[in-house]
C-alpha positions in Angstrom: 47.9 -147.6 33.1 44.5 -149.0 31.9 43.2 -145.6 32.1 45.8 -144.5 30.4 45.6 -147.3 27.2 42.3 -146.5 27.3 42.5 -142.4 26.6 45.2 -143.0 24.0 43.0 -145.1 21.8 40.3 -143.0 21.8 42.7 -140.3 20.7 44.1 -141.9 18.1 40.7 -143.0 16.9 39.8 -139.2 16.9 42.5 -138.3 14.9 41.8 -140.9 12.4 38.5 -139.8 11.6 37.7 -139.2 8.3 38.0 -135.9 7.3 34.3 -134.9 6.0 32.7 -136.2 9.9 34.9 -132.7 11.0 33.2 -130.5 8.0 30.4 -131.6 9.2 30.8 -130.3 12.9 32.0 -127.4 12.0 29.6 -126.2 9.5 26.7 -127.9 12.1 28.1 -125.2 14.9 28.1 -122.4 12.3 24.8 -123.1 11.1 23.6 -123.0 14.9 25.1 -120.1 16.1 24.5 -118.1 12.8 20.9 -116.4 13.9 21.7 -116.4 17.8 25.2 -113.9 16.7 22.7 -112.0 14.6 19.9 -112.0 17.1 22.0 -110.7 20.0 24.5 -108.3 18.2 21.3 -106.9 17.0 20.4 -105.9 20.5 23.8 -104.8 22.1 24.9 -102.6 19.4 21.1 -101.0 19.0 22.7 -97.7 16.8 21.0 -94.2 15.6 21.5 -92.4 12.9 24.0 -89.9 12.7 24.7 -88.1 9.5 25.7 -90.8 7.4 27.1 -92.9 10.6 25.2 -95.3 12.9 25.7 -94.7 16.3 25.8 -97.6 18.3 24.3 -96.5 22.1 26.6 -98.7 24.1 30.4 -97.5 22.6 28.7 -94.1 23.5 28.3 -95.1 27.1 31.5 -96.4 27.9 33.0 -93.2 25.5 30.8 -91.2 28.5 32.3 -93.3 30.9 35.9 -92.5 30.3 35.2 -88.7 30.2 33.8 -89.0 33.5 36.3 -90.2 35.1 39.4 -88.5 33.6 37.5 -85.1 34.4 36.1 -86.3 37.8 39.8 -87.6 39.1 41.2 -84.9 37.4 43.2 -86.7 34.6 44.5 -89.1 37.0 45.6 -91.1 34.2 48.9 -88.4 33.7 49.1 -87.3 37.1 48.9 -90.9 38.6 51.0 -92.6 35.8 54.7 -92.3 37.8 54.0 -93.4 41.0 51.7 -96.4 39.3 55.2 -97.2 37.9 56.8 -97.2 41.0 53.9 -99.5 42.6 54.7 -102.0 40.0 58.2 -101.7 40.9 57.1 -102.9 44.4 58.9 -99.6 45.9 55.8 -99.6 48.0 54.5 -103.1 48.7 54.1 -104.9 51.9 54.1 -108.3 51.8 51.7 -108.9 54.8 49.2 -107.0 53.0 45.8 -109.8 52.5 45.5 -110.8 49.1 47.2 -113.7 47.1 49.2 -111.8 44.8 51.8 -108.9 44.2 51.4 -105.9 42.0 53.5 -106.8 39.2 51.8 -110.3 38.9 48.3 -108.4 39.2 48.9 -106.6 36.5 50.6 -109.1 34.3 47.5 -111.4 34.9 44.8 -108.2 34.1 47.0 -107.8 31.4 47.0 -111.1 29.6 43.3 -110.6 29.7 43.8 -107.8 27.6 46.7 -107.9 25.5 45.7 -110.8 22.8 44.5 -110.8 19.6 42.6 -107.6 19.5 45.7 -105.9 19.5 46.7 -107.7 16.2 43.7 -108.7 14.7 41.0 -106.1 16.0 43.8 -103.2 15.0 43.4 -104.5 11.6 39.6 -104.6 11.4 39.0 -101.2 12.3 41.5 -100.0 9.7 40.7 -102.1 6.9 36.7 -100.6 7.7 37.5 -97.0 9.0 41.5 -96.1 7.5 43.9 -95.1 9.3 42.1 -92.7 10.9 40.4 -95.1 13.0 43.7 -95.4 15.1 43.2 -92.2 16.6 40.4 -92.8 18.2 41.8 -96.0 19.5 44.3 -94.1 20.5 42.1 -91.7 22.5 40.1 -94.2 24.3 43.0 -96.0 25.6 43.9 -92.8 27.1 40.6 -91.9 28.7 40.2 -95.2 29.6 43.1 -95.3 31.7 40.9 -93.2 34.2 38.5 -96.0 34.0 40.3 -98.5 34.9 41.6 -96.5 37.7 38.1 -96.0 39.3 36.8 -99.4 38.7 40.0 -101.1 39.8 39.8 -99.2 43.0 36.4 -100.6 43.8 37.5 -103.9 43.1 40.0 -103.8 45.9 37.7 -102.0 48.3 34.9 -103.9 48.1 36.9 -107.5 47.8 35.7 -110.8 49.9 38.9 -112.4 51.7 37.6 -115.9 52.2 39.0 -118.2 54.9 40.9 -119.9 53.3 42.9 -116.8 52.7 41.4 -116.2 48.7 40.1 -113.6 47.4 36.9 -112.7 45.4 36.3 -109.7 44.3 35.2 -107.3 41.1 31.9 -105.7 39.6 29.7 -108.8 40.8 31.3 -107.5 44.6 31.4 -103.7 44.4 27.9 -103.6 42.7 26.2 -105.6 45.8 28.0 -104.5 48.6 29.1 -101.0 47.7 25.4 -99.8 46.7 24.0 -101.5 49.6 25.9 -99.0 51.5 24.5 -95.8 49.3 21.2 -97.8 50.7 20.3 -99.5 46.9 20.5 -103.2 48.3 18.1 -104.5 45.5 19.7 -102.7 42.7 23.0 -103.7 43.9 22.0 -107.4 43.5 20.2 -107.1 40.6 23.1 -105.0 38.6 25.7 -107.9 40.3 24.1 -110.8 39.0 23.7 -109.5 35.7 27.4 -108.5 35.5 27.6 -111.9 36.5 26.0 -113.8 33.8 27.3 -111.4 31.1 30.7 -111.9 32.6 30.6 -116.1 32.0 29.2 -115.4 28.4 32.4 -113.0 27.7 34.6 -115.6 29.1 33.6 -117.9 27.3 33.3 -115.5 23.6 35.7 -112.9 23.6 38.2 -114.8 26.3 38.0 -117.8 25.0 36.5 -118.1 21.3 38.0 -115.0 19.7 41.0 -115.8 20.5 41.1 -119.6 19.8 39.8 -118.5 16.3 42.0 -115.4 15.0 45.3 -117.5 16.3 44.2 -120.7 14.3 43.6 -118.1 11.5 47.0 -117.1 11.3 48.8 -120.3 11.9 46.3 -121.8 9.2 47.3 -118.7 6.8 51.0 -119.2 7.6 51.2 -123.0 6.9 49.2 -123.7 3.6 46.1 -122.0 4.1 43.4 -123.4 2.7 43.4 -127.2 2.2 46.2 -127.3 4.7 45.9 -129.7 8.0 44.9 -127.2 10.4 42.0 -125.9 8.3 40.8 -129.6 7.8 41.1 -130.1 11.2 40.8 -126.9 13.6 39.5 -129.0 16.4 42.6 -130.5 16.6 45.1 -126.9 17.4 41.4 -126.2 20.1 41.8 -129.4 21.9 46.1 -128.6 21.9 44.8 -125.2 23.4 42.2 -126.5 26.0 44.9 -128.9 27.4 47.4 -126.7 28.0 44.8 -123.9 29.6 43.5 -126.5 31.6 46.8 -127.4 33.1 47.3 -124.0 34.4 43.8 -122.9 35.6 43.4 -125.7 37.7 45.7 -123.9 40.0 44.0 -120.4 40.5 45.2 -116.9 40.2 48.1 -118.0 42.2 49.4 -120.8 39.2 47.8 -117.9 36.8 49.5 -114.9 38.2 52.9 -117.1 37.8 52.8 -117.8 34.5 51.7 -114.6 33.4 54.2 -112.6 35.4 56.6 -114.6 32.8 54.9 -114.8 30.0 53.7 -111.1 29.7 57.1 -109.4 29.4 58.4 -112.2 26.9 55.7 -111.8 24.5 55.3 -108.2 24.5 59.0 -107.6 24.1 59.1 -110.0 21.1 56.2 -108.3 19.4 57.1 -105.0 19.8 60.7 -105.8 18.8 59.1 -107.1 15.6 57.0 -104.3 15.2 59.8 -101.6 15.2 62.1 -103.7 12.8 59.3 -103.3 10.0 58.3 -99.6 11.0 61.9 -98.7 10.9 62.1 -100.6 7.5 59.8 -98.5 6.3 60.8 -95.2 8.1 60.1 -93.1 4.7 56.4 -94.1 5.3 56.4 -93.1 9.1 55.3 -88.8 8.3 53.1 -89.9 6.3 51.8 -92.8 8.1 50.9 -90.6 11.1 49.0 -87.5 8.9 47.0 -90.3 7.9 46.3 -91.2 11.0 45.5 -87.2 12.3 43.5 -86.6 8.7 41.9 -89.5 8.7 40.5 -89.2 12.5 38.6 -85.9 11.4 37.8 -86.4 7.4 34.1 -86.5 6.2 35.2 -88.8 3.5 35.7 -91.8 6.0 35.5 -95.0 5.4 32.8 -95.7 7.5 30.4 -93.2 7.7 32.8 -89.9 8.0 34.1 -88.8 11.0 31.4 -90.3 13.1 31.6 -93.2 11.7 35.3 -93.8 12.0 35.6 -92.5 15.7 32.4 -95.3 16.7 35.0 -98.1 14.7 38.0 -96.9 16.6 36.3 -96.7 20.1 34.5 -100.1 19.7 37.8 -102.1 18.4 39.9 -100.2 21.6 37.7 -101.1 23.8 37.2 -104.8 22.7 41.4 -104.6 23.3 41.7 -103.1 26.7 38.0 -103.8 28.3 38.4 -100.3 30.3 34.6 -99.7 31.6 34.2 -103.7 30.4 34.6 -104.9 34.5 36.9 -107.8 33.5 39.9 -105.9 35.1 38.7 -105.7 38.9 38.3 -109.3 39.5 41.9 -110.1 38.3 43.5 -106.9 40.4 41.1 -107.5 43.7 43.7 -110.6 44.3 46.7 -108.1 44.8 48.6 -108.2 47.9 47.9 -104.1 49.2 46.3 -102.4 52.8 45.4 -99.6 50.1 42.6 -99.9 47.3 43.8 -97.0 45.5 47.5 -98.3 45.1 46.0 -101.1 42.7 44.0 -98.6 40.8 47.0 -96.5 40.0 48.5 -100.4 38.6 45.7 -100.5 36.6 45.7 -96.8 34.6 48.7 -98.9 33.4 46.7 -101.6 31.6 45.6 -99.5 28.7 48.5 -97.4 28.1 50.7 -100.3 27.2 47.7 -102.9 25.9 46.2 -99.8 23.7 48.4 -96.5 23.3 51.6 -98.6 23.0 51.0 -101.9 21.3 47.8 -100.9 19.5 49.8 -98.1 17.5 52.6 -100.1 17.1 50.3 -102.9 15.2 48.5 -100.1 13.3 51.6 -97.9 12.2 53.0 -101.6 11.3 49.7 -102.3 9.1 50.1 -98.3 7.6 53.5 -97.7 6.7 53.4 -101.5 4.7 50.5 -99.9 3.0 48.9 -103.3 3.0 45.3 -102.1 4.4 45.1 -99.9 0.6 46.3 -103.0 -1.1 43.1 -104.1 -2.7 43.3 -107.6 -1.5 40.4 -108.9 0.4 42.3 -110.3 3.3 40.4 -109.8 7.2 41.4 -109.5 10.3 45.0 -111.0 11.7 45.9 -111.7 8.4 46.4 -108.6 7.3 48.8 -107.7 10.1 50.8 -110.9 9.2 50.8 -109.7 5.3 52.7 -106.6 6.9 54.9 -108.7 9.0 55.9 -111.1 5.8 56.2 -107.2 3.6 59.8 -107.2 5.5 60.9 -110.6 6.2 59.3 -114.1 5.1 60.2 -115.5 8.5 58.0 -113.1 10.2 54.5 -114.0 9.7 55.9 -117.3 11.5 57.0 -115.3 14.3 53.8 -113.5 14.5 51.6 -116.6 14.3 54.0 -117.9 17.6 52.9 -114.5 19.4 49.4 -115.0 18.4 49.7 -118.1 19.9 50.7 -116.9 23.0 48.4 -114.1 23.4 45.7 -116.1 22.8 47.1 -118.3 25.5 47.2 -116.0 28.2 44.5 -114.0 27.0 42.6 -117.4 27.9 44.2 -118.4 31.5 42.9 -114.6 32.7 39.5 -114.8 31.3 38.8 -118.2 32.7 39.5 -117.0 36.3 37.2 -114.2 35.6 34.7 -116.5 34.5 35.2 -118.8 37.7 34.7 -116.1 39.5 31.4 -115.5 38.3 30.1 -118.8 38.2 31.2 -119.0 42.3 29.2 -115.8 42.7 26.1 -116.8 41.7 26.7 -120.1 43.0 28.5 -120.0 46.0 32.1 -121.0 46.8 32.5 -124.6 45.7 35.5 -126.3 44.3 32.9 -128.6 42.3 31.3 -125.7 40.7 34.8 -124.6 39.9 36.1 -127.4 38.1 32.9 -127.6 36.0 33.4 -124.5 34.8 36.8 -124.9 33.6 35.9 -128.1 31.4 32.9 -126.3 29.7 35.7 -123.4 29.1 37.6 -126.0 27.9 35.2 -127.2 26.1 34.7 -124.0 24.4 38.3 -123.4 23.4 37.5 -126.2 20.6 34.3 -125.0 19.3 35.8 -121.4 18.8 38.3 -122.5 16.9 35.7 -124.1 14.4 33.9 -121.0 13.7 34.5 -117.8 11.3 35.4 -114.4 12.0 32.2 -113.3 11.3 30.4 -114.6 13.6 32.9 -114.5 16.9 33.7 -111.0 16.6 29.4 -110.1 16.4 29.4 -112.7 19.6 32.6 -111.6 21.3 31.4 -108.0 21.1 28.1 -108.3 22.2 29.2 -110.2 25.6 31.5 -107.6 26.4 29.6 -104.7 25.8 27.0 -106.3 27.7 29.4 -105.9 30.7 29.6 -102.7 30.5 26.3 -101.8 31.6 25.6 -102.8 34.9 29.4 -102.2 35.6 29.3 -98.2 35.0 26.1 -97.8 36.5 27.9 -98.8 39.7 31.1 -96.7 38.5 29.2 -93.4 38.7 27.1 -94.1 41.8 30.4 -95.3 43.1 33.0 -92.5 41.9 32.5 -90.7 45.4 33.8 -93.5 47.5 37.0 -93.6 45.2 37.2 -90.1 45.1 36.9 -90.2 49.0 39.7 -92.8 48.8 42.6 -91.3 46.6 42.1 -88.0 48.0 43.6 -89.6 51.6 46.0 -91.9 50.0 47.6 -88.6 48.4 47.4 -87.2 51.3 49.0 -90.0 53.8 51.5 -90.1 50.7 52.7 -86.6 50.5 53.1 -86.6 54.6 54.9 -89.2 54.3 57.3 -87.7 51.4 57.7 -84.4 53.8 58.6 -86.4 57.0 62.0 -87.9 54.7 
């Protein structure tokens, strides 16, 4: 009860602080991040010139990546996208499988990694810099990188650790060492893991934790007074709501995580999208010429940014930001899954960006186009603008949208703090102390993102994903056979098994 006395009055003491000690804080962690966002987003997106675009070298290897694997599984991502479904369904499962959790729940929890506020507030970056057109592209990668996800997933499972205590650990950090140590690079495989490793804590903790934490504030700031208002005096205050209530679910692993995701998911999604469709249908005069935009726009030289190279870049970056495919993130949530079969979980995971990319992506931009709000003139970024095109149809709506954001930011959070535990127990060994410190710096972090601008977490959130992607898809092509290998004898166990009904 002392203890308890005690915590309350040094809240309350917070809270009463004067306003100008909180400016000061967050114009102190501006000013301190400022150069290192610049310094590092300098390095990850290193770009040639193109025509009259800049070619950034990393969206072009994970662009490479996605080919690769759509042509080298033979468009899995169509051929394999029913019986994924049925998977999901649990048509297939076996509950004595190893693992900790069921299909569904490992993809709702790969999902809420994904699905956040790059599908509302990335959507409406890369149109308000490359038009409409941009959404084609995003469009495209979230097909292709349905194959990706397929391959990488796979290796996630195969290559899993099933510790004794009946948990599992698994994803690039695990594939990387242990897979190439079998194609006989042990050193390489090591090297490439604990990188993935590293760059996989610093993701968690920018695009997992600080994105998200920032572009949801944003909205509920822009929704409730904007400037001036309470939460823009005092953003600390909606991070530390938001750190609590991660905390109290991530203190109980994937199995805690997997629950409330499996719940949370579905709810959200359904009440976006059921938004979404009331203002596109609204506006269903704009939908023909909403999508010839889109098509025109994809391939015009007079692009926004940069012509058509420039514009395709923008869409690929911002898609890829949304669904991580060829990112890594997604194996270390689906290695947990409940299956005898590695490829079964890849099949789950071609789901991933269909619905976080092809489905809700569009939905956001056709939402953003047929409003015509990105060609309005008005100097308003990111989630903001898709809450202008919410409020275009109903003045309750931004409200509504600010709730999702909420949420997605929420579970976007809960996901990317497991894959950051993860990591942090990889380099450092299985420890429930390691664990735990971990998950208060995360904490921690959820309040410092939501002091900082736009600017600066996107460059940061960016550049720590991207940075994924490197060591992850070196392993993904070295690696390709072994899934290939694989999903050839599934299929094959599969279709005897149809012919003996």
């Amino acid at each position: 009860m002392k203890n308890f006395s005690f915590k309350l009055l040094i809240t309350l003491a917070i809270f009463f602080l004067p306003t100008n000690a909180y400016a000061n804080i967050d114009q102190g962690i501006n000013d301190f991040l400022a150069p290192i966002s610049k310094m590092i987003s300098s390095i990850v997106f290193y770009s040639l010139p193109l025509g009259s675009a800049n070619v950034e070298l990393i969206v072009i290897w994970l662009i490479a990546g996605g080919l690769f694997s759509t042509l080298y599984f033979k468009f899995i991502n169509f051929t394999g996208f029913k019986h994924a479904i049925e998977l999901v369904s649990g048509k297939f499962s076996n509950k004595e499988s190893e693992g900790e959790v069921s299909h569904f729940r490992a993809l709702a929890t790969a999902l809420s990694g994904t699905v956040g506020l790059g599908n509302i507030g990335g959507v409406a970056v890369a149109i308000s810099l490359g038009g409409p057109g941009a959404t084609f592209w995003m469009i495209l990668s979230g097909l292709i990188g349905m194959s990706l996800k397929f391959c990488e997933c796979t290796l996630g499972v195969k290559y899993r650790k099933i510790n004794p205590d009946g948990s599992v650990s698994g994803g690039p950090m695990y594939y990387l060492s242990r897979g190439l140590k079998e194609k006989g690079y042990e050193s390489l495989g090591k090297i490439l893991a604990c990188m993935f490793a590293v760059f996989c804590i610093f993701a968690s903790l920018g695009g997992g934790n600080m994105f998200q934490v920032n572009q949801s504030l944003d909205l509920l700031i822009y929704v409730t007074g904007g400037e001036g208002s309470f939460l823009d005096l005092h953003s600390w205050v909606y991070g530390s709501v938001i750190a609590v209530l991660v905390g109290l679910v991530i203190i109980g692993g994937i199995k805690r995580i997997g629950s409330v995701t499996s719940k949370l998911v579905p709810s959200m999604a359904i009440i976006y999208l059921i938004s979404s469709l009331i203002i596109i249908l609204s506006n269903y005069d704009q939908i023909p010429a909403a999508f010839s935009s889109i098509f025109t726009g994809a391939f015009s030289p007079e692009g926004v940014t940069g012509g058509f190279m420039g514009v395709l870049i923008l869409g690929f970056r911002r898609a890829v930001f949304s669904n991580e495919a060829g990112i890594g993130s997604a194996p270390i949530a689906h290695a947990a899954v409940k299956t005898d079969n590695p490829t079964t979980e890849g099949l789950v995971s071609l789901l991933e960006p269909f619905v976080d990319t092809v489905v809700i992506c569009t939905l956001t931009a056709l939402v953003i186009i047929t409003t015509g709000v990105y060609s309005s003139g008005q100097e308003i970024e990111g989630a903001r603008l898709t809450s202008q095109a919410f409020g275009s149809v109903l003045p309750s709506f931004p409200y509504i949208l600010a709730l999702v954001a909420s949420l997605f930011a929420f579970s976007t959070m809960i996901s990317w703090s497991y894959y950051g535990v993860k990591s942090v127990t990889f380099l450092f060994g299985e420890s429930k102390k390691i664990e735990v410190l971990y998950k208060i710096i995360f904490c921690m972090f959820a309040v410092v993102g939501s002091s900082l601008d736009l600017i600066k977490v996107i460059d940061l959130s960016d550049a720590a994903l991207f940075l994924m992607a490197i060591p992850n898809l070196i392993g993904v092509y070295i690696l390709a056979s072994v899934v290939k290998k694989e999903s050839t004898n599934y299929f094959l166990k599969l279709s005897e098994r149809e012919a003996s009904k």
